[in-house]
TISETI-165356 format. One record per residue: residue in three letters; chain; x, y, z of N, C-alpha, C in turn. Coordinates in pm, whole numbers, plus 32768, in hexadecimal, padded with zeros to 4 digits. Layout:
<sites>
<site type="ALA" mol="A" n_x="X" n_y="Y" n_z="Z" ca_x="X" ca_y="Y" ca_z="Z" c_x="X" c_y="Y" c_z="Z"/>
...
</sites>
This chain:
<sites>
<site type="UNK" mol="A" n_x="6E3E" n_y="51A7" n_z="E220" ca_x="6EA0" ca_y="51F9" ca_z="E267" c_x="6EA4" c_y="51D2" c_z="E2FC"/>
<site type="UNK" mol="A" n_x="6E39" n_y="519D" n_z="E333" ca_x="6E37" ca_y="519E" ca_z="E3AE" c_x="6E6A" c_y="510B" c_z="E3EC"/>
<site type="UNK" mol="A" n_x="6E5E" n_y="50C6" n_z="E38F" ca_x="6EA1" ca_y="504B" ca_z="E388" c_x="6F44" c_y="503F" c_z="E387"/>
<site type="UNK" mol="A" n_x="6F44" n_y="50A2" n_z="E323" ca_x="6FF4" ca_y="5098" ca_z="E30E" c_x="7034" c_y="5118" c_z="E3B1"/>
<site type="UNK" mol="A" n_x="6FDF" n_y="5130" n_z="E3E0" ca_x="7004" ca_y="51AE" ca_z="E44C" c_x="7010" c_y="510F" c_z="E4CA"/>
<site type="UNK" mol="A" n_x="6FB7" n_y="50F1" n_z="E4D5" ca_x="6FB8" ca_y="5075" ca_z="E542" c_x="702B" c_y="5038" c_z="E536"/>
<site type="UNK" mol="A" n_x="7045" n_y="4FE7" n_z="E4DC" ca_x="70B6" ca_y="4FB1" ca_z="E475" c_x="711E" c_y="4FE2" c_z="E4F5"/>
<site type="UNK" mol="A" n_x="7145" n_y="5064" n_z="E4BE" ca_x="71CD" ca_y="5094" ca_z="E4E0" c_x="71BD" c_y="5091" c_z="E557"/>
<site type="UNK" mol="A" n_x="7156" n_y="50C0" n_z="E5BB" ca_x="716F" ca_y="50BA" ca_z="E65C" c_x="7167" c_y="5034" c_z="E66C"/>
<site type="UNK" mol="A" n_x="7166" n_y="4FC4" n_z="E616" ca_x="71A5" ca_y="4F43" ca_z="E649" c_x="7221" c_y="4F38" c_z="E661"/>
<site type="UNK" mol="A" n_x="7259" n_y="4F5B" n_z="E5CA" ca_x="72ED" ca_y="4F3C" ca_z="E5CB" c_x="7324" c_y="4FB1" c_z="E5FD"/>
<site type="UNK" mol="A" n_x="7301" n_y="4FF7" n_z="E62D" ca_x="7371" ca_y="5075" ca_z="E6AA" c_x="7340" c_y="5036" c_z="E71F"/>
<site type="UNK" mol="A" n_x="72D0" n_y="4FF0" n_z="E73B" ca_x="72D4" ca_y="4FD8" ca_z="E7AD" c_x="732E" c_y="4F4F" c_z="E7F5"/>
<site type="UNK" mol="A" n_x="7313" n_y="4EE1" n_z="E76C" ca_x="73A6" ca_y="4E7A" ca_z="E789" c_x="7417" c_y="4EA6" c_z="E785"/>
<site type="UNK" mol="A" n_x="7447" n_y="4EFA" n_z="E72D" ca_x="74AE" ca_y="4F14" ca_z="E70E" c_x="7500" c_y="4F5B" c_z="E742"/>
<site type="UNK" mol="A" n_x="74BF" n_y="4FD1" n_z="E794" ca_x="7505" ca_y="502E" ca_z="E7CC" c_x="74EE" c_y="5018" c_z="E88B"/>
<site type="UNK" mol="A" n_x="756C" n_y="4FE5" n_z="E8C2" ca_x="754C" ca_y="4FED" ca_z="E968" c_x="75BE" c_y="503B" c_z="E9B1"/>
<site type="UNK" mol="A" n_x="759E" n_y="50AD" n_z="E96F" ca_x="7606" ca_y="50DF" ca_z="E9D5" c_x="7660" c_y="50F4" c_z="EA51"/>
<site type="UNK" mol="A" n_x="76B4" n_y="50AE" n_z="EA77" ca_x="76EB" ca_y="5073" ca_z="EAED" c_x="7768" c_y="50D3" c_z="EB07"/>
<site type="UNK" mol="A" n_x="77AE" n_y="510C" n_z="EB86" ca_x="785C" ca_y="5121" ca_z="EBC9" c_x="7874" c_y="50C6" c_z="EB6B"/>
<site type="UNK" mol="A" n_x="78DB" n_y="50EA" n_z="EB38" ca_x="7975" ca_y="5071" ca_z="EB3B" c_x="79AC" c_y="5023" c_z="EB89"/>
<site type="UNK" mol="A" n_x="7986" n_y="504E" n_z="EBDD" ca_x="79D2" ca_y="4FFD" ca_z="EC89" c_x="794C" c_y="4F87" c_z="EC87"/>
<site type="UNK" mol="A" n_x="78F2" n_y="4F79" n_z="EC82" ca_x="789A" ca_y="4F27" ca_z="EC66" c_x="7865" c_y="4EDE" c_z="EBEB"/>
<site type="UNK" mol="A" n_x="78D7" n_y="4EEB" n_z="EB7D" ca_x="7886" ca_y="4EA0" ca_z="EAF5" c_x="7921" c_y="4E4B" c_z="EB0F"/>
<site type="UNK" mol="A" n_x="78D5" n_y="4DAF" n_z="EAEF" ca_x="7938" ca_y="4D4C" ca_z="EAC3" c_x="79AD" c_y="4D71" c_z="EA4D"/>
<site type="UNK" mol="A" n_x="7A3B" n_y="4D53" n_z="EA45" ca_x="7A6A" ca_y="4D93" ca_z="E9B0" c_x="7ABE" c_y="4D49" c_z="E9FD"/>
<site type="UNK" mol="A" n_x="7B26" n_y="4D40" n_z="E94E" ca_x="7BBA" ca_y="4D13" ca_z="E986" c_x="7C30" c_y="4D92" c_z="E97E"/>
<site type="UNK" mol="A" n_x="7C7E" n_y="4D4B" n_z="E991" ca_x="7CE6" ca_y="4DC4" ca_z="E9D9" c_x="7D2E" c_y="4E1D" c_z="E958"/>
<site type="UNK" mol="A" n_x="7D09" n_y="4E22" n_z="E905" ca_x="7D35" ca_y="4E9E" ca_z="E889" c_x="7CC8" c_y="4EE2" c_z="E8A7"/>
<site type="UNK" mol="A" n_x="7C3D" n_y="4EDF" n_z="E8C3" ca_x="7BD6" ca_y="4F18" ca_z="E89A" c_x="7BDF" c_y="4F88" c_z="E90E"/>
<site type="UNK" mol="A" n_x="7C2B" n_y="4FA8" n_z="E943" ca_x="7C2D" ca_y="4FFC" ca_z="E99F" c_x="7C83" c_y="5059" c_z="E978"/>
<site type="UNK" mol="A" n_x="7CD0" n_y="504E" n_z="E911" ca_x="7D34" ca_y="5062" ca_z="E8D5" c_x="7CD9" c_y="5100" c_z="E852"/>
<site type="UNK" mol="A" n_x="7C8E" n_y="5078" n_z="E819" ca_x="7C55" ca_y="50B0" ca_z="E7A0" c_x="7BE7" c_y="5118" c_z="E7F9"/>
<site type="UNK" mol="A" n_x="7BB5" n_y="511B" n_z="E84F" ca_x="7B6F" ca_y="5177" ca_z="E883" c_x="7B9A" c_y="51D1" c_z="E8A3"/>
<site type="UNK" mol="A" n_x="7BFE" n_y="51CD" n_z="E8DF" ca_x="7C71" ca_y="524B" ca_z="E8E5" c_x="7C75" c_y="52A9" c_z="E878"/>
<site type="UNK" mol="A" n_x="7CA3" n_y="5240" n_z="E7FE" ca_x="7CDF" ca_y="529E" ca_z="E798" c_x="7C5F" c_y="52DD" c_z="E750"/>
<site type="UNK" mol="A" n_x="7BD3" n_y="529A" n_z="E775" ca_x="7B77" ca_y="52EB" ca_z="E736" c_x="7B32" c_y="5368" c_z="E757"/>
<site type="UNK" mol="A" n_x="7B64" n_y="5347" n_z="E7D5" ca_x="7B1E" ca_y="53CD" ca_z="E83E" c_x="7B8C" c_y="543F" c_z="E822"/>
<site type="UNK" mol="A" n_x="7BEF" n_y="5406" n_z="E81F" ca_x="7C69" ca_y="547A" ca_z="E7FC" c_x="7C50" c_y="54D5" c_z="E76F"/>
<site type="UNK" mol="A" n_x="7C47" n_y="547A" n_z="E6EE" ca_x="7C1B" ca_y="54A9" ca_z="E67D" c_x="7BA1" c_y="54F9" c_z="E697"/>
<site type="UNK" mol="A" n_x="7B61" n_y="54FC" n_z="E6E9" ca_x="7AD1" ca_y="5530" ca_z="E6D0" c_x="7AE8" c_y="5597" c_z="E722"/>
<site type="UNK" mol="A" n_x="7B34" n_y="55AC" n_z="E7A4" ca_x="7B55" ca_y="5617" ca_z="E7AF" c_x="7B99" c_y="5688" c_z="E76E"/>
<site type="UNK" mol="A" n_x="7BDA" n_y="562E" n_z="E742" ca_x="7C2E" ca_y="565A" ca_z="E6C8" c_x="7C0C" c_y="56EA" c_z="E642"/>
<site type="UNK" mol="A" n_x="7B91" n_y="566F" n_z="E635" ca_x="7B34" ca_y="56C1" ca_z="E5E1" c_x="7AED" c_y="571A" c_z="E60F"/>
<site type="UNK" mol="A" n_x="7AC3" n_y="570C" n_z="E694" ca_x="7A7B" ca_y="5786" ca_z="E69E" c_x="7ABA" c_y="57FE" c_z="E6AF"/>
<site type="UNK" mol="A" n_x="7B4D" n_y="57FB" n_z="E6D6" ca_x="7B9D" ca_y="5885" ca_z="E700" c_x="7BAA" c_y="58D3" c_z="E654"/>
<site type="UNK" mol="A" n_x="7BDD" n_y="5860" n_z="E606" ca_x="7BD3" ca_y="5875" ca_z="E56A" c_x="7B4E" c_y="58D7" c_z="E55E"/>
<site type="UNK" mol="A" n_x="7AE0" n_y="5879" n_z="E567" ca_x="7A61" ca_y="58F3" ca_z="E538" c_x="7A5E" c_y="594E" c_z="E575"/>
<site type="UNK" mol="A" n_x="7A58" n_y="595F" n_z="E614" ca_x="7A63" ca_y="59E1" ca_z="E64D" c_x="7AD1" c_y="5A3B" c_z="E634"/>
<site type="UNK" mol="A" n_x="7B64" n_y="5A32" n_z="E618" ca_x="7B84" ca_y="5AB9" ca_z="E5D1" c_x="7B77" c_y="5AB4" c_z="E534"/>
<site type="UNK" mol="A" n_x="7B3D" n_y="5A73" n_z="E50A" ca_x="7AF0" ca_y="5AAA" ca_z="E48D" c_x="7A7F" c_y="5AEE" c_z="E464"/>
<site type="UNK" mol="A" n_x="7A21" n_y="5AEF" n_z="E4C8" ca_x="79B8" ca_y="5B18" ca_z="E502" c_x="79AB" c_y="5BB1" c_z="E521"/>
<site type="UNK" mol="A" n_x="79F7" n_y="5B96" n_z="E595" ca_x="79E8" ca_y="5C22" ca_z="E5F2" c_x="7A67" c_y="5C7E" c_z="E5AE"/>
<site type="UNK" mol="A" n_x="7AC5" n_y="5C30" n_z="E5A5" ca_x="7B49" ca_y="5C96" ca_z="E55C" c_x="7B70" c_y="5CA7" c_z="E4DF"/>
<site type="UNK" mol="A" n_x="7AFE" n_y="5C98" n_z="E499" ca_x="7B1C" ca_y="5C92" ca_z="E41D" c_x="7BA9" c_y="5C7A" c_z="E3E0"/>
<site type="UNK" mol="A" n_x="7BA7" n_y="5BE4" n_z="E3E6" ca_x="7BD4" ca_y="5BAC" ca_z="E3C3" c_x="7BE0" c_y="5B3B" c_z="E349"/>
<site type="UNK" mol="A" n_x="7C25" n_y="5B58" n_z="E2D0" ca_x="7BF9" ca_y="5B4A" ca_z="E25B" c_x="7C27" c_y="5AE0" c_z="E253"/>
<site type="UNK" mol="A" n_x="7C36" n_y="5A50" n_z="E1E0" ca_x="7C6E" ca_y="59F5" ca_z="E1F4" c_x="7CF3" c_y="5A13" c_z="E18D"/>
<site type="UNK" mol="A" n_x="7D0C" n_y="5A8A" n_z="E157" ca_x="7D6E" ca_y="5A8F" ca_z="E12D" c_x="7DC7" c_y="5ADD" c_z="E183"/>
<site type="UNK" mol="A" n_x="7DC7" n_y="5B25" n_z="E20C" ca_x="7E0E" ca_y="5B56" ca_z="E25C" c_x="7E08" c_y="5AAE" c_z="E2CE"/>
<site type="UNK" mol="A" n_x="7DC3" n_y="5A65" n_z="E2BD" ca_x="7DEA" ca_y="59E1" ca_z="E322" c_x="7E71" c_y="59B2" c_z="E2CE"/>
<site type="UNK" mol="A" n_x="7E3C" n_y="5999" n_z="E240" ca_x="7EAA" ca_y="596A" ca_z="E1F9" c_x="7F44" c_y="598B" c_z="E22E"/>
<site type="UNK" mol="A" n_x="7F24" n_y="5A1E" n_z="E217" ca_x="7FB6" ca_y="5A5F" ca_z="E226" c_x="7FEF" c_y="5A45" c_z="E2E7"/>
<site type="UNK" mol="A" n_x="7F69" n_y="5A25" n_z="E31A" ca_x="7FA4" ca_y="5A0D" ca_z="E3C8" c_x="7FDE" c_y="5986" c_z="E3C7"/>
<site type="UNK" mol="A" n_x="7FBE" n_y="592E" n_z="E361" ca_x="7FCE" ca_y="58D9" ca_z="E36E" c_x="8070" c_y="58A3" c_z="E329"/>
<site type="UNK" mol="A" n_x="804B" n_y="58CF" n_z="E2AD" ca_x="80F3" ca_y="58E2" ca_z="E294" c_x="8174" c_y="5925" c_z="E2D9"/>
<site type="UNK" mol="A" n_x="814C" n_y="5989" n_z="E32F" ca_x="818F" ca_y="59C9" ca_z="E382" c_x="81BB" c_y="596B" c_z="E3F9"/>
<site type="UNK" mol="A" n_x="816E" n_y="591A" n_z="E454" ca_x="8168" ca_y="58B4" ca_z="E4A7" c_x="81C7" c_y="5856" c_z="E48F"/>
<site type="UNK" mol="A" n_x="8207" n_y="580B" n_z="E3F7" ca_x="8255" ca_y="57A6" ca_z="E3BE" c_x="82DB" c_y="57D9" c_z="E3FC"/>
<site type="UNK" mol="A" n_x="8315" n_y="583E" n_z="E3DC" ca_x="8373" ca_y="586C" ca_z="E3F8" c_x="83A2" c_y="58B8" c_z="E47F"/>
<site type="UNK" mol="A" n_x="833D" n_y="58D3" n_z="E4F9" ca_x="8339" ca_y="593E" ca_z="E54D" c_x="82BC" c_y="5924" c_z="E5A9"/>
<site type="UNK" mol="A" n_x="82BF" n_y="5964" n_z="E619" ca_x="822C" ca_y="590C" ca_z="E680" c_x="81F7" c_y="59CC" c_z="E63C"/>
<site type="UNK" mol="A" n_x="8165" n_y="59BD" n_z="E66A" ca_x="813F" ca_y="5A15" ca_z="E63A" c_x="80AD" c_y="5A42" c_z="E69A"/>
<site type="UNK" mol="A" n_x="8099" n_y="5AA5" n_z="E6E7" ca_x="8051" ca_y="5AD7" ca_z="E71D" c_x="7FF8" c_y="5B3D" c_z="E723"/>
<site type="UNK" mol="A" n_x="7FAB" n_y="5B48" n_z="E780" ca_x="7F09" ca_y="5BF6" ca_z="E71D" c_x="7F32" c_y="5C1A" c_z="E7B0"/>
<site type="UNK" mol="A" n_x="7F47" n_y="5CC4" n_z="E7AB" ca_x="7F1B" ca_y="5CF6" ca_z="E80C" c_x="7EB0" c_y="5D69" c_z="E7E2"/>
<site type="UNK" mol="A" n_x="7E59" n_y="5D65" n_z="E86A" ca_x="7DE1" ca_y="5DA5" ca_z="E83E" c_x="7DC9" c_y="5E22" c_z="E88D"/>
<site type="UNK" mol="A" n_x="7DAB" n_y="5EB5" n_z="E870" ca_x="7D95" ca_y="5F29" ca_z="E8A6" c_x="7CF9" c_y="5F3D" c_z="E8A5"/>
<site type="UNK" mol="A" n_x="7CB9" n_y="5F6C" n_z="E929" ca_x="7C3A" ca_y="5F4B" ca_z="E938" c_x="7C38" c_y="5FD3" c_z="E9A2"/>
<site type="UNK" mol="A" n_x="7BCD" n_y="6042" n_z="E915" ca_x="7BC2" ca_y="60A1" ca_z="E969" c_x="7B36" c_y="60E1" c_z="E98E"/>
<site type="UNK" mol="A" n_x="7B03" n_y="6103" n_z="EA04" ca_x="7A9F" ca_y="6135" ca_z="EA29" c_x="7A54" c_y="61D2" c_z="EA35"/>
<site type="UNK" mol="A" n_x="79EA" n_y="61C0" n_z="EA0A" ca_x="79DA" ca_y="626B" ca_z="EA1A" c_x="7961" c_y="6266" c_z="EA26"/>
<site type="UNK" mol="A" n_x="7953" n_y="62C8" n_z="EA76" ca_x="78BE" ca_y="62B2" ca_z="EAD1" c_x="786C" c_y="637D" c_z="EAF9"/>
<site type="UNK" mol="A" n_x="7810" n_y="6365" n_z="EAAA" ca_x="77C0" ca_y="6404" ca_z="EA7B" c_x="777A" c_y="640D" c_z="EAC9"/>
<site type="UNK" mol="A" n_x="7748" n_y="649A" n_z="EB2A" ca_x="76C7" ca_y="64B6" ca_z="EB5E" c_x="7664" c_y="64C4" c_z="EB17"/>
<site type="UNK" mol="A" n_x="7602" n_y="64B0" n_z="EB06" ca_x="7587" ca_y="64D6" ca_z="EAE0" c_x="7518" c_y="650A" c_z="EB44"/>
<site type="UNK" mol="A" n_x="74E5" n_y="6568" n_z="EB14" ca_x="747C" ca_y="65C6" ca_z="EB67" c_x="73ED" c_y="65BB" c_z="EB24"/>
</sites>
């Protein structure tokens, strides 16, 4: 086990060098494709967070989503506070 544990902090350690973009060599789509991945992934996370917190089912996304084809489609949200003494 401890062999195959070494192992892997080899190959994450070649493998992975995390660099800016503004500093890794690429050609000129790849700036492109980074875009669109960071976008998707934002993407996704707004997806999980109102599924998350707003219970949000994937069969009411469905229906946001079919709604969207035909019509822009927006959430407004009511956010109310209430605040108790305690003694």
């Amino acid at each position: 086990l401890n062999v195959a544990l070494e192992r892997v902090r080899v190959v994450l350690d070649v493998n992975r060098n995390p660099r800016l973009a503004k500093d890794a060599h690429h050609r000129y789509g790849d700036k492109y494709l980074l875009a669109e991945g960071m976008t998707n992934t934002a993407a996704a996370s707004q997806t999980n967070c109102l599924m998350a917190f707003l219970d949000l089912t994937q069969e009411r996304l469905r229906t946001l989503g079919q709604w969207s084809e035909s019509s822009a489609v927006s959430l407004r949200f009511v956010f109310q506070e209430k605040c108790d003494f305690d003694r």
